[in-house]
C-alpha positions as CSV (number, residue, x, y, z in Angstrom):
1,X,108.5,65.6,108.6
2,X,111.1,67.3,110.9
3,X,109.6,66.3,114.7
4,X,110.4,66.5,118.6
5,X,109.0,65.6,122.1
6,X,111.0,67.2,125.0
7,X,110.2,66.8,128.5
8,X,111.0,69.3,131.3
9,X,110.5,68.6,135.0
10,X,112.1,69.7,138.6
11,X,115.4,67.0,138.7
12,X,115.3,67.3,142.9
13,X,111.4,66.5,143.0
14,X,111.2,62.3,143.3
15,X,107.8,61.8,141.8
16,X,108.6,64.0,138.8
17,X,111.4,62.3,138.5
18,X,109.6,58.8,138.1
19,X,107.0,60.6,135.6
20,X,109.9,61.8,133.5
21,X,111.4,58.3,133.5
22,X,107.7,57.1,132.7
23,X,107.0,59.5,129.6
24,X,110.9,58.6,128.2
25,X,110.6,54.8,128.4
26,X,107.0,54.9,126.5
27,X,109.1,57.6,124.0
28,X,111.5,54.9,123.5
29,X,108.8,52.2,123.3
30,X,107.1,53.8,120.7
31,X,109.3,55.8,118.9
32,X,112.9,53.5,118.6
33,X,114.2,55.7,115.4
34,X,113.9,58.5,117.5
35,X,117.5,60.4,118.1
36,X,117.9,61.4,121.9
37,X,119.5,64.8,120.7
38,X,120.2,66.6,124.4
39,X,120.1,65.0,127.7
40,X,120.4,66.8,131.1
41,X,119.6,67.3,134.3
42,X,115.3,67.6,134.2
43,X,115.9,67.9,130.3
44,X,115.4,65.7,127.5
45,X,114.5,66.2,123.8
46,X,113.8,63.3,121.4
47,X,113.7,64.3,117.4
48,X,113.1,62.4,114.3
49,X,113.0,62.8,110.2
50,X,114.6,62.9,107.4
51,X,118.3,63.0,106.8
52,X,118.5,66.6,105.5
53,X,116.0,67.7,108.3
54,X,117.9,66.0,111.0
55,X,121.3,67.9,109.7
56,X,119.3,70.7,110.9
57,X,119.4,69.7,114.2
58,X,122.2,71.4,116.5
59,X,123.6,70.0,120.0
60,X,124.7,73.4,121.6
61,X,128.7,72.9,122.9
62,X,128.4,72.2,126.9
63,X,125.4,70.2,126.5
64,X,123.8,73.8,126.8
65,X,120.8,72.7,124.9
66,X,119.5,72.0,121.4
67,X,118.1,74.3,118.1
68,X,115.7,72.3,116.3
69,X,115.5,73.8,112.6
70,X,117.5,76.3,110.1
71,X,119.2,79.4,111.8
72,X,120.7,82.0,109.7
73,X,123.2,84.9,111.0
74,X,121.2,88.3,111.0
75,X,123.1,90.9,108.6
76,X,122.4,94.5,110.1
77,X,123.3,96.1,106.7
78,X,119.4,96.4,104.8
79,X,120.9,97.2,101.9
80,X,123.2,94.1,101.2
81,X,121.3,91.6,99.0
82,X,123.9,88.9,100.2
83,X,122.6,85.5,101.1
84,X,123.1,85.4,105.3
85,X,125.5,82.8,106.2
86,X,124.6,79.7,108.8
87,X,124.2,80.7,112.1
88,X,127.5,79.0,114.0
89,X,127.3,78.2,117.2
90,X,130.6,78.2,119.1
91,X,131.8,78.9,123.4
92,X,131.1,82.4,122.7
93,X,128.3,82.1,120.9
94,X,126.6,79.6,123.4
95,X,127.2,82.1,126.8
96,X,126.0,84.6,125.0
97,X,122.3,82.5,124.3
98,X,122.7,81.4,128.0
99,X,123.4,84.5,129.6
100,X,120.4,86.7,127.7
101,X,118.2,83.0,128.5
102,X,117.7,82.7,124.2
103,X,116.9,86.4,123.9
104,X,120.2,86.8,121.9
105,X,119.3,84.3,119.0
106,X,116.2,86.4,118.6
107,X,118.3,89.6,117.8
108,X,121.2,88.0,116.2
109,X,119.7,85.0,114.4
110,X,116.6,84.6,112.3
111,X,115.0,81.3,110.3
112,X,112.6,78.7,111.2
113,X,113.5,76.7,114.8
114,X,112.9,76.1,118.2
115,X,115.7,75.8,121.1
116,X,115.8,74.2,124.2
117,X,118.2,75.7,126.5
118,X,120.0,74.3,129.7
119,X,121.7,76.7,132.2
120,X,123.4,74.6,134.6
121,X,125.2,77.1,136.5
122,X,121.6,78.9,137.2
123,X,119.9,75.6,137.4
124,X,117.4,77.3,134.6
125,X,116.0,75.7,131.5
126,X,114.0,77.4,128.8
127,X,111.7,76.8,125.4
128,X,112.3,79.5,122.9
129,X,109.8,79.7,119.5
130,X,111.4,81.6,116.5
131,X,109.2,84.9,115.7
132,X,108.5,84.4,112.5
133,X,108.5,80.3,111.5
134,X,106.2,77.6,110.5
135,X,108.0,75.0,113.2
136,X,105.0,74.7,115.7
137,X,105.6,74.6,119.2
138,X,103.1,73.4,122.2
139,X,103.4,72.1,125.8
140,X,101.1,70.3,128.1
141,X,101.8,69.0,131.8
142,X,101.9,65.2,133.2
143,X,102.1,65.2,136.5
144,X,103.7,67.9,137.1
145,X,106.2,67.5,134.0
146,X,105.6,69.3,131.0
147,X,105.8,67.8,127.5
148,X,107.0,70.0,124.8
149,X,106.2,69.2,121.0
150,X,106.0,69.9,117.6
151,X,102.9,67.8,116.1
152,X,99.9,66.7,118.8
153,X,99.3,63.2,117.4
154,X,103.1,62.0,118.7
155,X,101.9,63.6,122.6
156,X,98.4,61.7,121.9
157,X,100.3,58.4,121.2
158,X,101.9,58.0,124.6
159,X,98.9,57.7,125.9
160,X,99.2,60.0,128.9
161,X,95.8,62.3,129.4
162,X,92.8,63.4,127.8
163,X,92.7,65.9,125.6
164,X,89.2,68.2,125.8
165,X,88.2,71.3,123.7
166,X,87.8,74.6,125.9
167,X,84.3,75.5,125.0
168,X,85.0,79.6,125.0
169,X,87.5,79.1,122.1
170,X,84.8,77.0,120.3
171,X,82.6,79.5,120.4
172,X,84.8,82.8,119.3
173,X,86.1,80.6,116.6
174,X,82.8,79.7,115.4
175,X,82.1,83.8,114.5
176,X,86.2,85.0,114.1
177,X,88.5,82.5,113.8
178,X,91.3,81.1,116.6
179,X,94.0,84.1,115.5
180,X,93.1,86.9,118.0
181,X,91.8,84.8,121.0
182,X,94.5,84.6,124.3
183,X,91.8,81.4,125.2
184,X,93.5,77.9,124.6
185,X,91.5,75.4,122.1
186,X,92.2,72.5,124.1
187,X,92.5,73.2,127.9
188,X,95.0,71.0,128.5
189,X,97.5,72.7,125.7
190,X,98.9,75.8,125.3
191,X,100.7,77.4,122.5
192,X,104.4,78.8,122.4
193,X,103.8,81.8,120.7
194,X,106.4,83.2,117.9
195,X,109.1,84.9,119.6
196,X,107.8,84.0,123.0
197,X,110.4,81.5,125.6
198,X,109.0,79.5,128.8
199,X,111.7,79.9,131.1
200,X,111.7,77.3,133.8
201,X,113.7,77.1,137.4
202,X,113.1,75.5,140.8
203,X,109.8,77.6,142.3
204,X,108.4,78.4,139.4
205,X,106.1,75.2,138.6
206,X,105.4,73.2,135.6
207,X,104.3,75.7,133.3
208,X,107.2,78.2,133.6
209,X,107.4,81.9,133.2
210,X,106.3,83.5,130.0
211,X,108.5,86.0,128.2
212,X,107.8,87.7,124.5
213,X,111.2,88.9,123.1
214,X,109.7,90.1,120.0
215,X,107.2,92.8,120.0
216,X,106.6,93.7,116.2
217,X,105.1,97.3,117.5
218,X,108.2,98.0,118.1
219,X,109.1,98.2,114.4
220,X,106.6,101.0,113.9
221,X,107.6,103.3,116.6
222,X,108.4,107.1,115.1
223,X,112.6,106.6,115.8
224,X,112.1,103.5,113.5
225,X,110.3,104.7,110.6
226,X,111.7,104.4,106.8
227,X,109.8,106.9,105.0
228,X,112.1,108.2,102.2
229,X,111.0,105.9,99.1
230,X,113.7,105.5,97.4
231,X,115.9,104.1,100.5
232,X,112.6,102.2,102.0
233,X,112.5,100.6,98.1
234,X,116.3,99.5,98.1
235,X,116.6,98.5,101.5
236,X,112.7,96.3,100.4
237,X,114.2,94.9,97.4
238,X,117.6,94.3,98.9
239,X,116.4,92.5,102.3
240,X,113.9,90.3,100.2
241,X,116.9,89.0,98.6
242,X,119.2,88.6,100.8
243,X,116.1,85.9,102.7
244,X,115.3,84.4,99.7
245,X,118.5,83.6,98.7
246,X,119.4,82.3,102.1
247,X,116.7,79.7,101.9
248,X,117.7,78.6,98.1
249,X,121.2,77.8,100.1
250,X,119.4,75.2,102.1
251,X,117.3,73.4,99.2
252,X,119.3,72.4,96.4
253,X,115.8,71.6,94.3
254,X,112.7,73.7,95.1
255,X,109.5,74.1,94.0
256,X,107.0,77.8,93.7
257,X,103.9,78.0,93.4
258,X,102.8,81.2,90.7
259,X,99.7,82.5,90.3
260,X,101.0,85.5,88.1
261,X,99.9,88.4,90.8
262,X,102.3,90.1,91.8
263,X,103.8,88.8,95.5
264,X,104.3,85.5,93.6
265,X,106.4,86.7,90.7
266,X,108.6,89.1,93.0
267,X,109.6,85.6,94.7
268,X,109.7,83.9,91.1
269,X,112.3,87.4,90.7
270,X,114.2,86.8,93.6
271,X,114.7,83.1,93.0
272,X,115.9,84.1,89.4
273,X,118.4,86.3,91.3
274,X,119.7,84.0,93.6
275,X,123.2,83.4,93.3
276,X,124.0,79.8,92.8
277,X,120.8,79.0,92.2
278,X,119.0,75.9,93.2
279,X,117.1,74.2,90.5
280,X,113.8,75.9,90.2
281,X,110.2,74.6,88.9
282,X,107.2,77.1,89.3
283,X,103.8,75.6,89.1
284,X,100.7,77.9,88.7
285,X,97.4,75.9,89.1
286,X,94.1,77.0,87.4
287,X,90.6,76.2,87.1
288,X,89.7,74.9,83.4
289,X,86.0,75.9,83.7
290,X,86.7,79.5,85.1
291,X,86.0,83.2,83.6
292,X,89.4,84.2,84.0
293,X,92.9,82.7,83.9
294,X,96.1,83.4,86.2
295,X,98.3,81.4,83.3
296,X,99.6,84.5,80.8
297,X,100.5,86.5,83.6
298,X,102.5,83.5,85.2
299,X,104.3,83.0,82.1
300,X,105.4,86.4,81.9
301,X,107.3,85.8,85.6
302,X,108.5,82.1,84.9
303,X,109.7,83.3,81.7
304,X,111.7,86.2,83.3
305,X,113.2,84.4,85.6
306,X,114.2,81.5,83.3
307,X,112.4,78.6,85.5
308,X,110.6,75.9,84.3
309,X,106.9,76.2,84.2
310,X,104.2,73.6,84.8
311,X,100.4,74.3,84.4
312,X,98.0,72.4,86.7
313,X,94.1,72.2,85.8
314,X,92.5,71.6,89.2
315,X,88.6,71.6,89.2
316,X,85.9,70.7,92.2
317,X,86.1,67.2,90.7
318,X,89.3,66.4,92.8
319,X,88.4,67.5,95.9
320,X,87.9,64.0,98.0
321,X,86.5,65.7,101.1
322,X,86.0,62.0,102.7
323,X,90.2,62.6,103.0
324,X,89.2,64.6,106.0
325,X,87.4,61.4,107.6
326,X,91.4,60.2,107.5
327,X,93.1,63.6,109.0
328,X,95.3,63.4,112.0
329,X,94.3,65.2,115.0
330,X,94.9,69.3,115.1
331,X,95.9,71.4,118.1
332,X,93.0,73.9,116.3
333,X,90.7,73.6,113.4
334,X,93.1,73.5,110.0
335,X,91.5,74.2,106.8
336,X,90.8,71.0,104.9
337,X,90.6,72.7,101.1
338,X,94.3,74.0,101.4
339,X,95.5,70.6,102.9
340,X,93.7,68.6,100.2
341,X,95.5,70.7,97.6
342,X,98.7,70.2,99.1
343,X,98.3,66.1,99.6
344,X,97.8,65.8,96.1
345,X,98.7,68.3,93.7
346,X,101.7,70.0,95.4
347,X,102.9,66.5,96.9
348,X,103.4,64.8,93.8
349,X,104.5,68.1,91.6
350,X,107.2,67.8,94.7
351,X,107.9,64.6,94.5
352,X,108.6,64.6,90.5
353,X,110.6,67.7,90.9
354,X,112.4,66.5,94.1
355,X,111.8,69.8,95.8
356,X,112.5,69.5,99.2
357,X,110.8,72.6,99.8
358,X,107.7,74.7,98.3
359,X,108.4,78.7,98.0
360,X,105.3,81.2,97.6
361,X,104.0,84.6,97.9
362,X,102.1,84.5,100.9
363,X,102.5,87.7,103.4
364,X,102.7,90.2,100.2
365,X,99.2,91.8,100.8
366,X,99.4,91.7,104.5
367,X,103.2,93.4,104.3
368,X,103.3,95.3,101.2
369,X,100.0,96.7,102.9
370,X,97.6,96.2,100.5
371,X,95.2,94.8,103.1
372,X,95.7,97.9,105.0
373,X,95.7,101.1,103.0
374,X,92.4,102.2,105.1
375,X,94.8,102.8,107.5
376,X,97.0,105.0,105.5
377,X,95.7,108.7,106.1
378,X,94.8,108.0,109.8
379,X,99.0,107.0,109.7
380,X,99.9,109.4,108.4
381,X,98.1,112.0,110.5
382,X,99.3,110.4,113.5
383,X,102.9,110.9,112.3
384,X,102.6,114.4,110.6
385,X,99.2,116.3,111.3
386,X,96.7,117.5,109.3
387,X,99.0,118.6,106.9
388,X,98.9,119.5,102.4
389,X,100.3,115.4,101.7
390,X,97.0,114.5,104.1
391,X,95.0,116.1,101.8
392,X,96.8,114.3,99.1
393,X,96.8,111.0,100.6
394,X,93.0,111.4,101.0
395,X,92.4,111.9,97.3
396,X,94.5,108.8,96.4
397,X,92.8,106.3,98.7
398,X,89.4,107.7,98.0
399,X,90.4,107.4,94.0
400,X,90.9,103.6,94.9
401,X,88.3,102.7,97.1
402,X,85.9,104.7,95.0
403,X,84.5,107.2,98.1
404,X,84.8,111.1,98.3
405,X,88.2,112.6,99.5
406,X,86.4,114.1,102.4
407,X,84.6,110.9,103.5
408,X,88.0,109.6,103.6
409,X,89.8,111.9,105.5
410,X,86.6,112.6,108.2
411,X,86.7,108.6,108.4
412,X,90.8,109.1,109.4
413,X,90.0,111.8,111.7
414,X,87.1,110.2,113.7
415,X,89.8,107.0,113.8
416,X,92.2,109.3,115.2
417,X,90.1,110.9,117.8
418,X,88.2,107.7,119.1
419,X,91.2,105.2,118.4
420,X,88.7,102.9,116.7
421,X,91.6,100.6,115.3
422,X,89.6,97.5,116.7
423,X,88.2,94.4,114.7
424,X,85.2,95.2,112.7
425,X,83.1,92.9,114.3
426,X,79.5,93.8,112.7
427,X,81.3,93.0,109.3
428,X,82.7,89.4,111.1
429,X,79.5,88.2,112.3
430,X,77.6,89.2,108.9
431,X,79.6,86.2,107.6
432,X,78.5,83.7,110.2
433,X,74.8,83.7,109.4
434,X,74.6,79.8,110.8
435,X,76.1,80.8,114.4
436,X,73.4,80.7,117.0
437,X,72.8,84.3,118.0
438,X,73.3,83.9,121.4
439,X,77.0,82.9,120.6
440,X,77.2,86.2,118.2
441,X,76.0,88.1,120.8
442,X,78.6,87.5,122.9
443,X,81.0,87.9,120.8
444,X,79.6,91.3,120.0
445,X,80.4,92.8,123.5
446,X,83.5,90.4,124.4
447,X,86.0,92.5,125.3
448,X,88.4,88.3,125.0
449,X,90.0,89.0,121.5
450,X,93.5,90.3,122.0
451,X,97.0,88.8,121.2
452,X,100.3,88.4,123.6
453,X,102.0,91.4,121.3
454,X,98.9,93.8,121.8
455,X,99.0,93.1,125.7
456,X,99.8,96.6,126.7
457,X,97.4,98.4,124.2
458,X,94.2,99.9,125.4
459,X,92.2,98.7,122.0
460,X,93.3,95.8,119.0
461,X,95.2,97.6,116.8
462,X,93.5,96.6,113.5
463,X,95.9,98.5,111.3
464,X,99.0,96.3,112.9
465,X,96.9,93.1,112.8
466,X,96.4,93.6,108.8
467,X,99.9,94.0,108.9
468,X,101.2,90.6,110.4
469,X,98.7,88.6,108.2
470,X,99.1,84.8,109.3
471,X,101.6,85.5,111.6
472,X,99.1,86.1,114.4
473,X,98.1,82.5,113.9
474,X,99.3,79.4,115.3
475,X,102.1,77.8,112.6
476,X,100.2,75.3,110.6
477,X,103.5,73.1,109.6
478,X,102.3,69.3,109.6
479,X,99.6,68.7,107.0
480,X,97.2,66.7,108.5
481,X,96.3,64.7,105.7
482,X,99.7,63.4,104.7
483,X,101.3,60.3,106.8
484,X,103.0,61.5,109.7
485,X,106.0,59.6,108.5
486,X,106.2,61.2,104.7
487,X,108.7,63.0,102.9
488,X,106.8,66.1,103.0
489,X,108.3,69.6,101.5
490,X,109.1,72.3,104.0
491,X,107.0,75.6,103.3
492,X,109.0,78.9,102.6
493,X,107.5,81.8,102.8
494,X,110.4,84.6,102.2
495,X,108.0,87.5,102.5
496,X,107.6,86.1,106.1
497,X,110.9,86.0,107.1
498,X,111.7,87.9,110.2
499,X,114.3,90.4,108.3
500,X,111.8,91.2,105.4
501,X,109.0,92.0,108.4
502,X,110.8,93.9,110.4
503,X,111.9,96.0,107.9
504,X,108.1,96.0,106.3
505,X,106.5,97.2,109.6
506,X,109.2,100.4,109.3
507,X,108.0,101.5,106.4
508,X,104.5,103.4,106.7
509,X,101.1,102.6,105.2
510,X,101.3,105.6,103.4
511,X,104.9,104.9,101.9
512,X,103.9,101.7,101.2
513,X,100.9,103.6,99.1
514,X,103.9,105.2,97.1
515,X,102.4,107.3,93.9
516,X,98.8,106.8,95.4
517,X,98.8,102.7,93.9
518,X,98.4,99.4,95.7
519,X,101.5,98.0,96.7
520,X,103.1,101.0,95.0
521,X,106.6,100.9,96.4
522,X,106.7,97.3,96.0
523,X,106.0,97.9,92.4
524,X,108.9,100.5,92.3
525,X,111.7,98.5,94.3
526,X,111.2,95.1,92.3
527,X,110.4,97.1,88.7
528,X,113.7,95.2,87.6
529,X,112.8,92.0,88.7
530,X,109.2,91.6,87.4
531,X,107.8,91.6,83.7
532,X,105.8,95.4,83.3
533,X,102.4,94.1,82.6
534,X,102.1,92.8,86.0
535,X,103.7,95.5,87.4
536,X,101.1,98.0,85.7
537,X,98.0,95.4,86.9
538,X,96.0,96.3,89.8
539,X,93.7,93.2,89.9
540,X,93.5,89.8,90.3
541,X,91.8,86.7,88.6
542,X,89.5,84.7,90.6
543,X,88.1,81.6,89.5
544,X,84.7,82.1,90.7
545,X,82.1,79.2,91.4
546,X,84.6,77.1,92.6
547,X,83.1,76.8,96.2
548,X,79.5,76.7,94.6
549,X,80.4,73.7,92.5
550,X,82.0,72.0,95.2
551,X,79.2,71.7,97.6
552,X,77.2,70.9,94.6
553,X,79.3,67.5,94.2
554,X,80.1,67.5,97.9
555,X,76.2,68.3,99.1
556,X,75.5,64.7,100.3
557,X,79.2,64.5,102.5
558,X,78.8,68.4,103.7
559,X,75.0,66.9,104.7
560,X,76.1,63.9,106.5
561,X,78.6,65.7,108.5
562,X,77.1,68.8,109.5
563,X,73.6,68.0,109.6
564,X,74.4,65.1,111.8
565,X,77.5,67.0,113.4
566,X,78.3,67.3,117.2
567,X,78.0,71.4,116.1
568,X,74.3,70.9,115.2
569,X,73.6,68.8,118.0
570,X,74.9,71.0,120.7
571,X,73.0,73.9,119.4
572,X,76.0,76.0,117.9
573,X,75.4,76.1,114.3
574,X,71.5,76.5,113.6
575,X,70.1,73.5,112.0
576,X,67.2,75.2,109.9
577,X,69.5,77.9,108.0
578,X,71.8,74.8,107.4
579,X,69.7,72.5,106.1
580,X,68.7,75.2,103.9
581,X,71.9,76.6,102.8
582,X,72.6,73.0,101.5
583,X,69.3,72.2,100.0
584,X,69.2,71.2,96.6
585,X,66.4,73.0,96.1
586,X,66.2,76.6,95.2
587,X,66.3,79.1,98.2
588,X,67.0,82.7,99.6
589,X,69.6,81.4,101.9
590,X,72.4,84.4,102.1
591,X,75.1,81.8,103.4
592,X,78.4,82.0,101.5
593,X,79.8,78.6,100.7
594,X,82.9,79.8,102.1
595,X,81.2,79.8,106.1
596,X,79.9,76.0,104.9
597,X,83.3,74.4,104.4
598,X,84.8,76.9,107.4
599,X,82.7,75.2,110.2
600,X,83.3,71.8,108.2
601,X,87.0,72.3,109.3
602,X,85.5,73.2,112.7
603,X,83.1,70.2,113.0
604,X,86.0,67.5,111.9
605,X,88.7,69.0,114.4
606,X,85.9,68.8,117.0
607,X,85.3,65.1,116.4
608,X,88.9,64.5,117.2
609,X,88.4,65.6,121.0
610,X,85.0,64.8,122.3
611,X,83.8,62.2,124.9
612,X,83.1,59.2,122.3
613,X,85.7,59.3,119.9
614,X,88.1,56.8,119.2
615,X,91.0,58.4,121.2
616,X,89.0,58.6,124.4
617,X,88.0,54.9,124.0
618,X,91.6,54.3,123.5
619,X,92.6,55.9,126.1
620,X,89.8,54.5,128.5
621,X,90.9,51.0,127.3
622,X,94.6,51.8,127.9
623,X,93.3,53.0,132.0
């Protein structure tokens, strides 16, 4: 797994320079493989991997800095389906990324990195996080000198500080998640959030000036807007492409997973487009005991784009959830099912197939809108007016969601007039029955929930957030239950890519709605790409039961661990609803499986940072 550790400090200040010199010799110590991959003045940043991740890696000419990760050169045309080339970086190049202090890799680069940048002239140095890419960025101070890094176990190891959980974010992610809270998990850590750079300079202290150079509203503005379908489905289909393709030039094997729906097999598509291809294996997993089955429909798409196709049975019977006793330490609470799947099935699927990379779907509902199409009448209203296509647009979401026409449309207007585009919070803390009600309470008038892009906005924009989908979240790159040191795949996610979003958020809701359907213009622009029957399906198979039978075989574990949990014990989750949510017995309990296994993610993250764990008493023995 591709890693770093930089260290950024004030090169005139004695005692930071004797901290810097302390943190870099224990670096050394612990970490010999480790390349030193830019050295300057109050700058250093160690790395470490694999071969092909560490060709990744490059030194910026001047000793100007470092770009940790895979850069491509932004293409402004949206209608060229050409893979983008690798982002060069030359003396004109380099001046330009000084001058704008990494602004101008932002707007003329896009991929999956982090730079560090180092303007002698200006006596500045900077930390810039990609807007869009799973490569995780943190920072925490020592002394006065801050630490930047990729994975939190490799800061842990120097043995530096103590790491303690910030009891506010506990609590709002106990009822909502961590995605929409400005509040740090771990006091003594703070995120780099996509697209955002730390500039640092003499005066400014240790933790540096914040900057955002990507604002994703900006996308949606009315001078921005896309909304003739036919160009919005060529430049869709076209963009897509031209990022998919661009990641095939990086991995010459790689694997996808395919469920058959439709994000999945527009990927499966655009692989099958790619030119050059890399060699291609798409997996679809399924449960053997379930009502319904993913498999016909993923053959349809493998077939169509002339990949091999493998067929996984996975069933509750896997799941080792005494894996999580293993897990390294998170900066926030990572969900254990997904990373169990991953550590088993996906690794060794990867391994046979020697993928160096896994492609999906993810970011299809979120950004071909089908999470949003509530949202697509008070849009359009906003844009137009109460106009004849408003009445229209009514009819076609109410059709879908099964409501009247003039429900939906009085539902729009009352949105329009209050600007109730916040979280539906009732509807979050109805699935967090086992929170103690104090905690909901607060939640229920916290005016905390926000995110660095909705700074300037009077309420949360709901309508955006369903946009972004898991790109409001913190990237979750490392998997926690996989060595530190193993050859794990890198994750692709083309719908994600900062091109394909940008030109997304362009298009309107109600475009995006195109012939009243979900995902209808997506089903329009890849039409040649995808087989028809799953171009014509509007649903999806679930295997249901799956969560049910897994606290059935897991009940004793789930017990041990929550019951006896530093969340029970503190009073955050209450005891009685638990105990009877994962009683044997026959009961009335109204808890989803689903909240069970969220706060067991919750509960083993916690362990990780409280007074009494192993890494305290390792670090109290260390002094």
């Amino acid at each position: 797994m591709l890693r770093y550790l930089g260290i950024v400090w004030n090169d005139t200040h004695a005692q930071q320079r004797d901290t810097a010199q302390l943190i870099t010799s224990r670096v050394q110590k612990l970490y010999p493989a480790w390349r030193r991959e830019h050295t300057a003045p109050g700058m250093q940043v160690f790395c470490t991997g694999s071969p092909g991740e560490l060709s990744r890696i490059c030194r910026l000419p001047g000793n100007a800095g470092v770009v940790i990760g895979t850069v491509f050169a932004r293409n402004r045309d949206i209608l060229s389906s050409q893979p983008n080339a690798p982002l060069t970086f030359g003396p004109t190049e380099t001046a330009a990324l000084l001058r704008s202090e990494g602004r101008w890799l932002v707007e003329n680069g896009w991929g999956d990195y982090v730079a560090f940048g180092y303007h002698a002239a200006d006596q500045k140095k900077w930390v810039l996080k990609d807007p869009v890419g799973y490569l995780p960025c943190f920072r925490t101070v020592f002394r006065d000198v801050t630490i930047v890094f990729s994975r939190i176990g490799d800061c842990l190891d120097l043995q530096l500080q103590r790491f303690t959980i910030n009891e506010p974010f506990l609590h709002a992610h106990l009822v909502s998640g961590s995605s929409l809270q400005e509040v740090p998990p771990l006091k003594e850590v703070l995120a780099v959030r996509r697209g955002e750079c730390i500039e640092f300079k003499r005066g400014n202290g240790p933790y540096g000036t914040r900057r955002s150079y990507w604002e994703p509203l900006d996308f949606s503005k009315s001078d921005q807007l896309l909304e003739d379908p036919e160009l919005a489905a060529r430049a869709m289909r076209s963009t897509l492409q031209a990022a998919t393709s661009s990641w095939v030039t990086v991995h010459p094997s790689l694997l996808l997973r395919l469920s058959g729906g439709l994000d999945s097999s527009i990927i499966a598509g655009c692989l099958g487009n790619a030119p050059g291809k890399s060699r291609f294996v798409a997996y679809t997993y399924f449960s053997p005991n379930g009502r319904s089955d993913e498999r016909p429909w993923a053959r349809l798409a493998a077939e169509r784009s002339g990949c091999q196709h493998i067929e996984c049975p996975v069933s509750p019977a896997q799941m080792d959830l005494t894996m999580a006793l293993r897990m390294d330490p998170s900066p926030e609470p990572s969900p254990l099912l997904g990373f169990l799947q991953r550590s088993s099935l996906e690794q060794t699927l990867a391994t046979n197939c020697g993928a160096s990379a896994i492609f999906n779907g993810e970011g299809g509902d979120s950004g071909f809108c089908s999470d949003s199409i509530a949202y697509a009448v008070p849009e359009y209203l906003q844009h137009h007016g109460l106009r004849p296509g408003a009445f229209r647009l009514a009819s076609q979401v109410a059709l879908l969601t099964e409501r009247s026409s003039w429900s939906v449309l009085l539902q729009a207007m009352r949105r329009m007039s209050k600007g109730e585009q916040a979280m539906p919070r009732e509807r979050i803390l109805s699935a967090s029955r086992l929170v103690n009600p104090q905690i909901k309470e607060a939640f229920r008038v916290s005016e905390r929930l926000s995110h660095p892009w909705f700074k300037n906005e009077r309420h949360l924009p709901w309508d955006k957030v369903r946009r972004l989908g898991m790109l409001i979240m913190v990237p979750e790159y490392y998997n926690v239950c996989a060595p530190k040191d193993a050859e794990v795949p890198q994750i692709v996610s083309p719908l994600y890519a900062q091109p394909v979003i940008e030109l997304l958020l362009r298009i309107p809701i109600y475009i995006h709605f195109h012939g009243g359907r979900d995902r209808g213009l997506a089903r329009k622009a890849f039409a040649p790409d995808v087989p028809e029957p799953i171009l014509r399906r509007l649903w999806k198979d679930r295997a249901p039961g799956f969560h049910d039978e897994l606290l059935e075989r897991q009940r004793a574990f789930l017990k041990e661990t929550l019951l006896e949990g530093s969340l029970v014990s503190s009073g955050l989750l209450d005891r009685a609803l638990l105990e009877e949510a994962l009683s044997a017995s026959p009961s009335k309990s109204q808890v989803y499986p689903g909240e069970i296994f969220r706060h067991l993610d919750t509960e083993l993250w916690a362990r990780h940072w409280l007074p009494g764990s192993r890494r305290h008493h390792d670090l109290e023995a260390f002094g």
